[in-house]
C-alpha positions as CSV (number, residue, x, y, z in Angstrom):
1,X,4.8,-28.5,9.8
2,X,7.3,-27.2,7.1
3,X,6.4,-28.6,3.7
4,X,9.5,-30.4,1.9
5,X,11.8,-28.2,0.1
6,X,10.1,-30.1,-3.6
7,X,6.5,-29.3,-2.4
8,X,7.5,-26.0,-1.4
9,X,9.5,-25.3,-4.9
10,X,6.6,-26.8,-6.8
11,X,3.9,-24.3,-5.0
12,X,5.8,-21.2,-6.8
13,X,4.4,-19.9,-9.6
14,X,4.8,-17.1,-11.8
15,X,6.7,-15.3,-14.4
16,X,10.1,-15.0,-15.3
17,X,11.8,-13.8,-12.1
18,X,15.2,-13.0,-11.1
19,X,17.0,-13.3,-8.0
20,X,20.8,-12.0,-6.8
21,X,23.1,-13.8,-4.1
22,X,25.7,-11.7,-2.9
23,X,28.8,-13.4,-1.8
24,X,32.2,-12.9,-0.6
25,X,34.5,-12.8,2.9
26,X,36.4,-10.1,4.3
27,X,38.0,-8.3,1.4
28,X,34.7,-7.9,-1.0
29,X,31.8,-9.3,-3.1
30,X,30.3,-10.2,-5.7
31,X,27.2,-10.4,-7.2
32,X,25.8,-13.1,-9.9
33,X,22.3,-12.8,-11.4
34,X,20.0,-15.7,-11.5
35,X,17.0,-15.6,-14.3
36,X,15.9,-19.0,-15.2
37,X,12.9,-19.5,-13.0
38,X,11.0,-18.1,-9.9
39,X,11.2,-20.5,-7.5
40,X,15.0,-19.3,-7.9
41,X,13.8,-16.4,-5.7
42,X,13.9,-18.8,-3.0
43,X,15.8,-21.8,-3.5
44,X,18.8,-20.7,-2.1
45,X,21.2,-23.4,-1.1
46,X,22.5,-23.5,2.3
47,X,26.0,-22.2,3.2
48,X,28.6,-22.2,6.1
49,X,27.3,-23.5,9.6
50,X,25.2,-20.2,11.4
51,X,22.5,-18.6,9.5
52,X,20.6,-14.9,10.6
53,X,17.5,-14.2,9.4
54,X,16.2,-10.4,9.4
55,X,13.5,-8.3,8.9
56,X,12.5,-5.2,9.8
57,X,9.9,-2.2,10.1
58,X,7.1,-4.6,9.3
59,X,4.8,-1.8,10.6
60,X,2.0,-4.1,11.6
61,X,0.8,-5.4,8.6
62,X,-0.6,-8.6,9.1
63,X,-1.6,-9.1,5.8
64,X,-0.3,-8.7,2.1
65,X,0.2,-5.3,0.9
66,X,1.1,-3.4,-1.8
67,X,3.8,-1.2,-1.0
68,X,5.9,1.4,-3.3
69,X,9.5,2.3,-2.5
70,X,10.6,6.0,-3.3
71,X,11.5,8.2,-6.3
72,X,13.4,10.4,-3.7
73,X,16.0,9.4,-1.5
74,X,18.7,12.3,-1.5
75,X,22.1,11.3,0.0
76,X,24.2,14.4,0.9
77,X,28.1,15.3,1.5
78,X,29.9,11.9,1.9
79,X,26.3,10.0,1.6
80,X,25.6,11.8,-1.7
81,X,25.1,8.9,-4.6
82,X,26.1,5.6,-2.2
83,X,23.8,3.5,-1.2
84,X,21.3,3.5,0.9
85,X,20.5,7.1,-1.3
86,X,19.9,5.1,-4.9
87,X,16.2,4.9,-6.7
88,X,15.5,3.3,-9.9
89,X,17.2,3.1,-12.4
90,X,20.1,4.0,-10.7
91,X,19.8,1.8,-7.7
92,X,19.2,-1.1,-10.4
93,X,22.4,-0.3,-12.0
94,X,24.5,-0.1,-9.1
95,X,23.7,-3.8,-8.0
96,X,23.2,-5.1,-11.2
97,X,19.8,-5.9,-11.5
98,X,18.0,-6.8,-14.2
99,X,15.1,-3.9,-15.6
100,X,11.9,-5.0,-15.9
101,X,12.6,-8.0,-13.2
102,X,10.3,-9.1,-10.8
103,X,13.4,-8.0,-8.3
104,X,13.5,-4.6,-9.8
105,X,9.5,-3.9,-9.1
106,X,10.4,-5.2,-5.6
107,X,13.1,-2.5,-5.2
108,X,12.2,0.5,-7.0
109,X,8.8,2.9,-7.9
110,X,9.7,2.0,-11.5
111,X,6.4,1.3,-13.4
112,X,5.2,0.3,-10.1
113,X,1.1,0.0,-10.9
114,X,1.4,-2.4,-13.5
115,X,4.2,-4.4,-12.0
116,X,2.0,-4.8,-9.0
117,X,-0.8,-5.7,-10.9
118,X,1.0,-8.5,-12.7
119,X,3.2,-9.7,-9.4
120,X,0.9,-9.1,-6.6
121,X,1.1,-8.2,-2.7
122,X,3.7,-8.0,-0.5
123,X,4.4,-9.4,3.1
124,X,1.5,-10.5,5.1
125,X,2.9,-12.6,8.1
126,X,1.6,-15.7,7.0
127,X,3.5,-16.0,4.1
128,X,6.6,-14.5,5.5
129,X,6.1,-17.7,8.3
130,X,5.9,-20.3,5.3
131,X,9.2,-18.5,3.9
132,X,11.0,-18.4,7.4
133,X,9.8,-22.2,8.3
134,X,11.6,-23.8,5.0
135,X,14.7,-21.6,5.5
136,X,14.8,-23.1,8.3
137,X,14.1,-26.5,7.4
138,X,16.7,-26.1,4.9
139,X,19.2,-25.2,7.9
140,X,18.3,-27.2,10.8
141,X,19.4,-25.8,14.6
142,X,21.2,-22.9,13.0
143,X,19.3,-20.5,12.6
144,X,18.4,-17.0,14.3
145,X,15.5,-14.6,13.5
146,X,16.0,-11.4,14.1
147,X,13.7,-7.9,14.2
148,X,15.1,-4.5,14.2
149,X,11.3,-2.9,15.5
150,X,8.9,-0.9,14.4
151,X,6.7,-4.0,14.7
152,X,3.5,-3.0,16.9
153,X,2.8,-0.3,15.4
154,X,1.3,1.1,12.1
155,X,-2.2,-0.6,12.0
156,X,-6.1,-0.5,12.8
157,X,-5.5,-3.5,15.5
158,X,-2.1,-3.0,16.4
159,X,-3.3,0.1,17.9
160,X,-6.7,-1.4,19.1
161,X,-4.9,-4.2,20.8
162,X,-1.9,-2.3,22.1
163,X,0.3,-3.7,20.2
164,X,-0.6,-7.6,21.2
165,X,-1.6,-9.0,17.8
166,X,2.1,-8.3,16.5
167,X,4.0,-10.1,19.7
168,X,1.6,-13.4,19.1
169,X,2.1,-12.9,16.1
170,X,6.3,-12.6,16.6
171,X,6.1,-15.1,19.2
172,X,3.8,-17.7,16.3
173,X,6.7,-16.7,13.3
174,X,10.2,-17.6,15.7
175,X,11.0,-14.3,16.3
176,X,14.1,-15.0,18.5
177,X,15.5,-11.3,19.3
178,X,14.8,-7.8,18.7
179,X,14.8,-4.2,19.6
180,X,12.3,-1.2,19.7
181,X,11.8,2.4,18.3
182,X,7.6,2.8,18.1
183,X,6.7,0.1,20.5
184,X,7.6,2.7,23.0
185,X,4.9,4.9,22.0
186,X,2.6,2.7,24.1
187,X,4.4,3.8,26.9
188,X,7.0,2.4,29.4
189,X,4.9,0.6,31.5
190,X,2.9,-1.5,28.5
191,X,6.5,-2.0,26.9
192,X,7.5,-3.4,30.1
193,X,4.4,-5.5,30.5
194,X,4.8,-6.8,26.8
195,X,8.7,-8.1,27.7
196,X,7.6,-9.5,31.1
197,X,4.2,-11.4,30.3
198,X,4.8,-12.4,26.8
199,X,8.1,-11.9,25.6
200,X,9.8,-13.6,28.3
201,X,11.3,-17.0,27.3
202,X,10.5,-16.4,23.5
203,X,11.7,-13.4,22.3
204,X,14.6,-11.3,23.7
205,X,14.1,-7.6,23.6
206,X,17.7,-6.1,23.3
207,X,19.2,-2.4,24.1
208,X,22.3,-0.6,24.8
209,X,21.2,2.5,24.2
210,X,18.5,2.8,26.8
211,X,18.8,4.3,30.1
212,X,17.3,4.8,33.3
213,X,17.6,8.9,32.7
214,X,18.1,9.7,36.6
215,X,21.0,7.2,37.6
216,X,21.8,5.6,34.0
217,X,20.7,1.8,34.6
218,X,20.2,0.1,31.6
219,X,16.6,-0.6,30.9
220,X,16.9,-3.7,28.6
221,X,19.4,-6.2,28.3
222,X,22.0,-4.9,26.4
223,X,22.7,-8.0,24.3
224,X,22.3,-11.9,24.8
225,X,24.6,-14.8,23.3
226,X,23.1,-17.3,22.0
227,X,24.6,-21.2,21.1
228,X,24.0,-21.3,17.5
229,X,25.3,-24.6,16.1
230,X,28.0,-24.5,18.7
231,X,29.0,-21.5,17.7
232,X,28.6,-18.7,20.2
233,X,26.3,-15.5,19.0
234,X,25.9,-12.0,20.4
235,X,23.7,-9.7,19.1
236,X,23.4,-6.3,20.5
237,X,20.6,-4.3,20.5
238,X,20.8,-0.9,19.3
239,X,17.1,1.1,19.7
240,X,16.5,3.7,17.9
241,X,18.6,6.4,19.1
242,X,16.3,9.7,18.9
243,X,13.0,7.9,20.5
244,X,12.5,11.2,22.6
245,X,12.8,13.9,19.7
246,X,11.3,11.8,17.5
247,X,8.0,11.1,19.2
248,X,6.7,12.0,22.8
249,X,8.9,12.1,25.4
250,X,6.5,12.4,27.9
251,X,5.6,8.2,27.0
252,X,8.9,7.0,28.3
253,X,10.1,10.3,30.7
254,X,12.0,8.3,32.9
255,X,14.3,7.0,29.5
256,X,17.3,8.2,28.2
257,X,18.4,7.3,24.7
258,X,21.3,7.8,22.4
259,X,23.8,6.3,20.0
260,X,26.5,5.7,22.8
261,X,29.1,4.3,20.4
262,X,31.7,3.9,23.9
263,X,29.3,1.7,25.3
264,X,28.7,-0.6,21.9
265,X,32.7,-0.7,22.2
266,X,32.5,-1.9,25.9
267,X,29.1,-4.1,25.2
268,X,31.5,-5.9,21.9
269,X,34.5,-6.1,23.7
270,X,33.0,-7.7,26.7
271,X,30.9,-10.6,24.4
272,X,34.2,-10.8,23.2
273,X,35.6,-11.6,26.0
274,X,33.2,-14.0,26.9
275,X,33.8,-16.3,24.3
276,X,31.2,-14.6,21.2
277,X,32.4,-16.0,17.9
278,X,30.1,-13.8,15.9
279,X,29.0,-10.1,17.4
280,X,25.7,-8.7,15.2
281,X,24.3,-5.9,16.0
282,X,20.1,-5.4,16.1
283,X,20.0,-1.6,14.8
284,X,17.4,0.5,14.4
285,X,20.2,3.5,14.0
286,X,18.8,3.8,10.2
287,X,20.8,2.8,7.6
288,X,23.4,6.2,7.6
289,X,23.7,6.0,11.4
290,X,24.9,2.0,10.8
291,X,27.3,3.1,8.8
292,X,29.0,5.8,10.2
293,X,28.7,3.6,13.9
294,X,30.3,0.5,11.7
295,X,33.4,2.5,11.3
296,X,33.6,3.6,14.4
297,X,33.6,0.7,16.3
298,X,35.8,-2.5,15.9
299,X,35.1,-5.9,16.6
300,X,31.4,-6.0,15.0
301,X,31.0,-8.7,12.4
302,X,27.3,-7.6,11.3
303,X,25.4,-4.9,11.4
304,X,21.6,-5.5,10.8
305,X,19.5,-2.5,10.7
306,X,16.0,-0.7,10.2
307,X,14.4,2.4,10.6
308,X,14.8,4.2,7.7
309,X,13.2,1.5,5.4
310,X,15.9,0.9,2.7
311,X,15.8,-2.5,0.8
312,X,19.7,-3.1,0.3
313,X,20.4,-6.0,-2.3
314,X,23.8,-6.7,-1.1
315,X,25.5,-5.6,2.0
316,X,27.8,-2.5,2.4
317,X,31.1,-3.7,3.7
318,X,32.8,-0.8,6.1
319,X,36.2,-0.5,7.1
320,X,37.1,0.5,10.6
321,X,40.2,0.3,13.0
322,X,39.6,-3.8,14.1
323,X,38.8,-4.9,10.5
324,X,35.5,-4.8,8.7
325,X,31.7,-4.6,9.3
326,X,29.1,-5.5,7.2
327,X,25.8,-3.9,7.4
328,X,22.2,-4.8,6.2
329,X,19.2,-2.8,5.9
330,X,15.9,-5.2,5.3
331,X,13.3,-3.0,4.1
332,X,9.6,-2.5,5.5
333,X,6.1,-3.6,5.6
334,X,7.0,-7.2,5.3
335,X,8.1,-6.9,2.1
336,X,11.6,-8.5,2.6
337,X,13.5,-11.3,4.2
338,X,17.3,-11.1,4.8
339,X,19.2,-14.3,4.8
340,X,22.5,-13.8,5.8
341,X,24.7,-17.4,6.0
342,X,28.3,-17.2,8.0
343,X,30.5,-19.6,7.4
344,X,32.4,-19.7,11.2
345,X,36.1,-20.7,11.0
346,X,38.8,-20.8,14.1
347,X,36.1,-18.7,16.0
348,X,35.8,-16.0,13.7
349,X,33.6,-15.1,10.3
350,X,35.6,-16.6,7.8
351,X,32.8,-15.8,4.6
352,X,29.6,-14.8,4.3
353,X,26.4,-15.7,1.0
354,X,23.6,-12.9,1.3
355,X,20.1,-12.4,-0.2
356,X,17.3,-9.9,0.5
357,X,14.5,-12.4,-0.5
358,X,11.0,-10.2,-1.8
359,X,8.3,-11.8,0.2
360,X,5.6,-12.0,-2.7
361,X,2.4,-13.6,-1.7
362,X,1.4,-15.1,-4.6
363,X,4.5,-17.2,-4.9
364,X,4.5,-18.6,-1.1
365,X,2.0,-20.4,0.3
366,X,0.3,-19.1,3.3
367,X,1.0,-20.9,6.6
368,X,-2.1,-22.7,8.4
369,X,-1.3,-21.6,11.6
370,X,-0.2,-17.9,11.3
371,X,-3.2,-17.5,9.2
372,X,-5.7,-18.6,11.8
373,X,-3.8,-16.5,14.6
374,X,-4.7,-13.3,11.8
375,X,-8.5,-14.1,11.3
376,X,-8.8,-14.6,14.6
377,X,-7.3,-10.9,16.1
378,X,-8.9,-9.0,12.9
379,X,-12.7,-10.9,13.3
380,X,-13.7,-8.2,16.1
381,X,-13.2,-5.8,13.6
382,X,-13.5,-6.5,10.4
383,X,-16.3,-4.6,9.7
384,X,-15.2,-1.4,10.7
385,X,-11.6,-1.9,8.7
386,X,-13.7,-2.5,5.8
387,X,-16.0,0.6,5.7
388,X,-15.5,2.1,2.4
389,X,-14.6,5.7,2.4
390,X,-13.7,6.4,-1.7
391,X,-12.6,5.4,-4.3
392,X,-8.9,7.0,-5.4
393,X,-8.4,7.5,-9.2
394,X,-4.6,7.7,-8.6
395,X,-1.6,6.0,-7.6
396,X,-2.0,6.8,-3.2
397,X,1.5,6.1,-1.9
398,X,3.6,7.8,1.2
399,X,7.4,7.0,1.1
400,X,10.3,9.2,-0.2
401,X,11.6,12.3,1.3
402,X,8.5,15.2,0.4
403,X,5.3,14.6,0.1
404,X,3.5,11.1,-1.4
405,X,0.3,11.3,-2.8
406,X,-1.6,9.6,0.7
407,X,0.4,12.1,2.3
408,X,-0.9,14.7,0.0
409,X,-4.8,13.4,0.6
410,X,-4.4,13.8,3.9
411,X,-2.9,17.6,4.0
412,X,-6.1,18.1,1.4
413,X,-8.5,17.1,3.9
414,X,-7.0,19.3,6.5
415,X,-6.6,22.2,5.0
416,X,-10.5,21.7,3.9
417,X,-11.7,20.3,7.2
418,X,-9.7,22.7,9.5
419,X,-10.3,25.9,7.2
420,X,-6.4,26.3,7.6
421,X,-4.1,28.8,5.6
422,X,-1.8,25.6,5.3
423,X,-1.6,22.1,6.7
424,X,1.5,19.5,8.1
425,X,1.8,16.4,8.0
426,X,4.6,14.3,9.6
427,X,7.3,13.0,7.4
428,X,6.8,9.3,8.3
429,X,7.7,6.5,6.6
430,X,5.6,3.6,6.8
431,X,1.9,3.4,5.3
432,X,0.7,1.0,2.5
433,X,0.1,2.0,-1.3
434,X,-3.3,1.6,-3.0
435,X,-3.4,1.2,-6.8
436,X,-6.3,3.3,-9.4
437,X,-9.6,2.5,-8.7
438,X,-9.4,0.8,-5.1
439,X,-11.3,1.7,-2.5
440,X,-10.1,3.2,0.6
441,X,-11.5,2.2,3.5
442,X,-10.9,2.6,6.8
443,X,-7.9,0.3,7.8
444,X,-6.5,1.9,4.7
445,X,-6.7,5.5,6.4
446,X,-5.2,3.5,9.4
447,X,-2.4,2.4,7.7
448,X,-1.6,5.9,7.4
449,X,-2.4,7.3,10.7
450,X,-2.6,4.7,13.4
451,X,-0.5,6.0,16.2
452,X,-0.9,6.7,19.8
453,X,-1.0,10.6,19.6
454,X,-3.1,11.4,16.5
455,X,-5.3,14.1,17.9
456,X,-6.1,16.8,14.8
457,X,-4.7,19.9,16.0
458,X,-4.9,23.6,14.4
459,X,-2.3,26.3,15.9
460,X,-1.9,29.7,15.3
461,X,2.4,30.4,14.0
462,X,4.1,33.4,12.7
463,X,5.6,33.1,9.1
464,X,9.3,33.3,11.7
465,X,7.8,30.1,13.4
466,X,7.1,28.1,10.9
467,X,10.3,28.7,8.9
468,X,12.5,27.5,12.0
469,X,10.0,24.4,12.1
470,X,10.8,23.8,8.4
471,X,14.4,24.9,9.1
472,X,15.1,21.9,11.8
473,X,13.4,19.2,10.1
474,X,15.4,19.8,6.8
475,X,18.6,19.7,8.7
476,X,17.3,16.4,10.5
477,X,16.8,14.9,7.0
478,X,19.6,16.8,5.0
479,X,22.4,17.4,8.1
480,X,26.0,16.3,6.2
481,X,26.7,14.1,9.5
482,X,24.7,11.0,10.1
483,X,25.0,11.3,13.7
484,X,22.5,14.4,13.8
485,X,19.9,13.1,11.3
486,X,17.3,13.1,14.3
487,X,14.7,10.9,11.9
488,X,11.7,10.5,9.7
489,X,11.3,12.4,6.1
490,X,10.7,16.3,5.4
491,X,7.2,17.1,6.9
492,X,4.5,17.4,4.1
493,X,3.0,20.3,3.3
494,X,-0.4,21.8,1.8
495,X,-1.1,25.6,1.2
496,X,2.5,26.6,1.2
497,X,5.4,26.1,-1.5
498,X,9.1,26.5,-0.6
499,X,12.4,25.9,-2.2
500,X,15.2,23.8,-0.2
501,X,18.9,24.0,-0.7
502,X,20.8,21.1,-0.6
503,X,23.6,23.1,-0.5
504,X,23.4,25.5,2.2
505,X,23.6,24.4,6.2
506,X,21.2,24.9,9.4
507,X,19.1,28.4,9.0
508,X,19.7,28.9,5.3
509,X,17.9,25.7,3.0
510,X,14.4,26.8,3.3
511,X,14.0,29.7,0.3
512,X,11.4,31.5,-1.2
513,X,8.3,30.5,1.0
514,X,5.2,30.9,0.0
515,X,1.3,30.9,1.1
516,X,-1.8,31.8,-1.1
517,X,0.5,33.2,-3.7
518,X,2.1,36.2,-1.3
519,X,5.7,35.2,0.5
520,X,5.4,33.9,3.8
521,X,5.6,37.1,6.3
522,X,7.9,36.5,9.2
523,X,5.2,38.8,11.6
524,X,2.2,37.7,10.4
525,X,0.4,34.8,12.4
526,X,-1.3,31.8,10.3
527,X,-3.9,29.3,10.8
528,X,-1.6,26.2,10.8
529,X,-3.1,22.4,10.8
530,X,-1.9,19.6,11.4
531,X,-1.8,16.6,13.9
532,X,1.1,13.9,15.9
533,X,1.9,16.7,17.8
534,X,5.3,15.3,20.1
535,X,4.1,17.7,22.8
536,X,1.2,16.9,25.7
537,X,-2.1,18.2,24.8
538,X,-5.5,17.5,25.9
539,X,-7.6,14.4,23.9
540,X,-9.2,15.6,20.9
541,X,-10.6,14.7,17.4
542,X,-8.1,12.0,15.9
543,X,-6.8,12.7,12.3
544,X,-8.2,9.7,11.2
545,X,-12.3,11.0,11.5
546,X,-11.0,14.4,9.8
547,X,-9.8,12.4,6.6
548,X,-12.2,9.7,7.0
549,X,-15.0,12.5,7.1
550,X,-13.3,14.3,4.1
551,X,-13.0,11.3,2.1
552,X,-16.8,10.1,2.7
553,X,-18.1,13.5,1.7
554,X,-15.9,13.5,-1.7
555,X,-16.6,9.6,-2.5
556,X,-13.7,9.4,-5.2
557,X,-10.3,11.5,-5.0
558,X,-8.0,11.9,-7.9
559,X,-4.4,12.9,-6.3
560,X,-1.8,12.6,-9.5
561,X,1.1,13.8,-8.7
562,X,2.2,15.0,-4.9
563,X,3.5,18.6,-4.1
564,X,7.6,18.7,-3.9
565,X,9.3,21.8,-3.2
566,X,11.7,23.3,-5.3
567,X,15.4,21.9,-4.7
568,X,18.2,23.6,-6.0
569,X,21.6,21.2,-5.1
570,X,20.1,18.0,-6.4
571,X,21.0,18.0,-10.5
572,X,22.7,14.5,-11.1
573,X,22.3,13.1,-8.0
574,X,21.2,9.4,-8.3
575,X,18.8,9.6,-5.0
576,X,16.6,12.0,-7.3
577,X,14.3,11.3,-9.9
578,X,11.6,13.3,-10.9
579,X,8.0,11.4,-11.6
């Protein structure tokens, strides 16, 4: 049962705390800020007559976390300085947030240890159930809830249970549709089992984009309409477009995937045509890739996306040839809670009130029966998660475009472990942060590392090989056109330093490499570790027992600051700040 909205409001307490609604039709927004007390974070009046509810990238963390968002985020060419590519003090400025709020801890790295000391975790399913119940409440038989993906994957038991702890779980929170970008790194056939067994008549699991790659049948169901307060629904499912370069093809072979903007135009203007009063889209483009596709293609009202984990305050309203699109991007681990009300008018949107609502434990109750489901799929192994490993001195974090400081632990212990000339790491995005003088134990290390293809892995490159690796992935990250920004972050590096610029293209950013002090030699072969490897290779040694070994011979690690290379290009730009 949902508690009443008073006994809900009067279990909220803490500090001072600020929260923004973002409102405005067609032609704009604006944004008022509202200080006077924190169950304000949450009381947020209904509005209009259909209400979508979004989240994203929740990584499978079942429980509260702490988790940092990034000092770098650099926007180039026409992204350069607009949002999603904002951090700190800039990003607070744009949207007119209050410093020092409990709404600017939840959106920037600023002073992040002692703010999360003083506010608390993060997410955890149980509160983000009591949050998504008295929404609801609060908006009877109007409601949607949307995912974007990334939702079975990125912990201990997620991997342990392939991925069935976070579809109870979906199924327990009201999860109504969604789409998929690492839940097909179980494989076709246990994604397919998933959507037949135990997503079928809860959850719809949506896609455009994915094809059969022989005779190009659509895999999923590309979108399904929904009666939402008698007003008619779509939502289109957009997975995440570079599955097979991103991770192994060799898990989904039979798959084709791609943005196919044509066939969003045809999927729009047949819901259209069947009567759809609102058309959302279910991205997991990443945020860039939403925008560009929102002026390409007319007819779409919304555009709620994940992927690349940005925590947008207000909506970005694009223009394109039918009108204008807004598009959301809901952040990760848990962490955040779109509400999006529509107000529906003479079968159209009409206006629109938005808030990205923190999900802070300590000021939301947990719910009784999401938190039973939880003890219940961890119990079996709780006492491996807990094993403590260390104990970190510093501030152990992986999100931002080089390395974090996890990441920076766990290049460390391969380059030590593997007796390496230099180490990689992949440039992912999700992982929780730990705070000085935690321990890490083992689910911790699986935050980090908990993916289907984590074998440890030490090749032998030549100094040419390895600058063409570093060459693509920077132009993945740092191409001036969305459309070929194949995902993830720059990988992170240990034993060698480099210098990117910003401002040259494909072949030319990577500068001025160096390993062990000399320049890297284009001939010369080095010992290179390093582990996700997208390619088929036989079973070995998973990264997690290198670090976990590493850290349990070391018993306390002191990581400060993480390496970033050199980056000439980036002076003034608001997506950059040094720490």
């Amino acid at each position: 049962m949902s508690l009443s909205r008073r006994e809900f409001l009067q279990l909220l307490a803490m500090g001072a705390a600020a929260g923004l609604v973002f409102e405005g039709g067609p032609i704009g927004r604006k944004a008022h800020a509202n200080t006077r007390n924190p169950e304000n974070l949450y009381d947020v009046p209904p509005f209009g007559n259909v209400t979508l509810l979004h989240m994203s990238d929740s990584h499978a963390q079942l429980i509260p976390t702490y988790y940092r968002e990034p000092n770098i985020n650099i926007g180039v060419a026409a992204s350069r300085g607009k949002p999603p590519h904002l951090v700190g003090e800039a990003l607070l400025k744009h949207f007119g947030i209050k410093p020092g709020s409990i709404e600017a801890h939840a959106l920037t790295y600023i002073n992040f240890e002692d703010a999360a000391r003083r506010y608390g975790k993060i997410g955890g399913y149980a509160h983000i159930a009591t949050l998504v119940k008295n929404l609801r409440a609060s908006r009877p038989d109007r409601s949607l809830l949307l995912d974007s993906g990334d939702t079975w994957q990125g912990s201990a038991t997620a991997l342990w249970t392939k991925g069935q702890d976070m579809v109870d779980a979906q199924k327990l929170l009201g999860v109504d549709v969604m789409t998929g970008h690492w839940e097909f790194t179980y494989g076709a056939e246990r994604v397919k089992e998933i959507i037949e067994k135990d997503l079928k008549g809860h959850i719809n699991f949506v896609a455009q984009n994915v094809t059969d790659a022989t005779w190009g049948e659509l895999i999923f169901k590309p979108y399904v309409i929904r009666e939402v307060n008698k007003v008619p629904v779509a939502i289109i499912g957009q997975a995440f477009p570079y599955t097979p370069i991103a991770n192994p093809r060799y898990m989904f072979e039979d798959w084709s995937f791609g943005i196919n903007d044509d066939r969003m135009q045809k999927m729009v203007d047949e819901v259209r045509g069947k009567g759809a009063q609102v058309v959302a889209v279910l991205s997991h483009n990443g945020m860039d890739v939403d925008l560009k596709m929102a002026s390409r293609v007319r007819g779409i009202d919304v555009i709620v996306g994940g992927h690349t984990h940005d925590a947008m305050p207000a909506p970005s309203l694009v223009n394109n040839p039918g009108g204008k699109t807004l598009v959301i991007n809901s952040g990760a681990n848990g962490k955040f809670l779109s509400l999006l009300d529509l107000d529906v008018k003479n079968g159209k949107v009409a206006d629109y009130r938005f808030k990205l609502l923190p999900v802070f434990a300590n000021l939301l109750p947990a719910d009784a029966d999401m938190s039973a489901h939880i003890e219940k799929v961890r119990a079996p192994y709780a006492a491996k998660l807990a094993e403590k490993l260390a104990v970190t001195e510093g501030l152990l974090y992986r999100r931002g475009n080089f390395n974090g400081t996890f990441d920076q632990l766990i290049v460390e212990a391969l380059l030590a472990v593997q007796g390496a000339d230099m180490a990689f790491s992949p440039g992912f995005r999700w992982g929780t942060t730990l705070l000085p003088g935690d321990a890490i134990t083992m689910e911790h290390l699986m935050d980090q590392t908990a993916i289907t293809y984590a074998t440890a892995t030490v090749n032998h490159l030549t100094g040419e090989q390895i600058k063409v690796v570093l060459e693509d992935i920077a132009d993945n990250l740092f191409h001036p056109d969305p459309y070929y920004q194949q995902g993830g972050d720059m990988v992170r590096v240990g034993g060698l330093q480099y210098t990117l610029d910003l401002n040259k293209l494909h072949g030319k950013r990577i500068q001025n490499a160096v390993v062990k002090g000399k320049p890297l030699d284009p001939a010369k072969k080095y010992k290179v570790a390093g582990w996700a490897s997208v390619q088929p290779i036989e079973p070995g040694t998973p990264v997690w027992d290198v670090v976990a070994d590493y850290l349990r011979s070391k018993k306390t690690v002191s990581i400060q600051r993480p390496y970033t290379p050199k980056i000439k290009g980036v002076s003034g730009n608001p997506g950059y700040t040094a720490v």
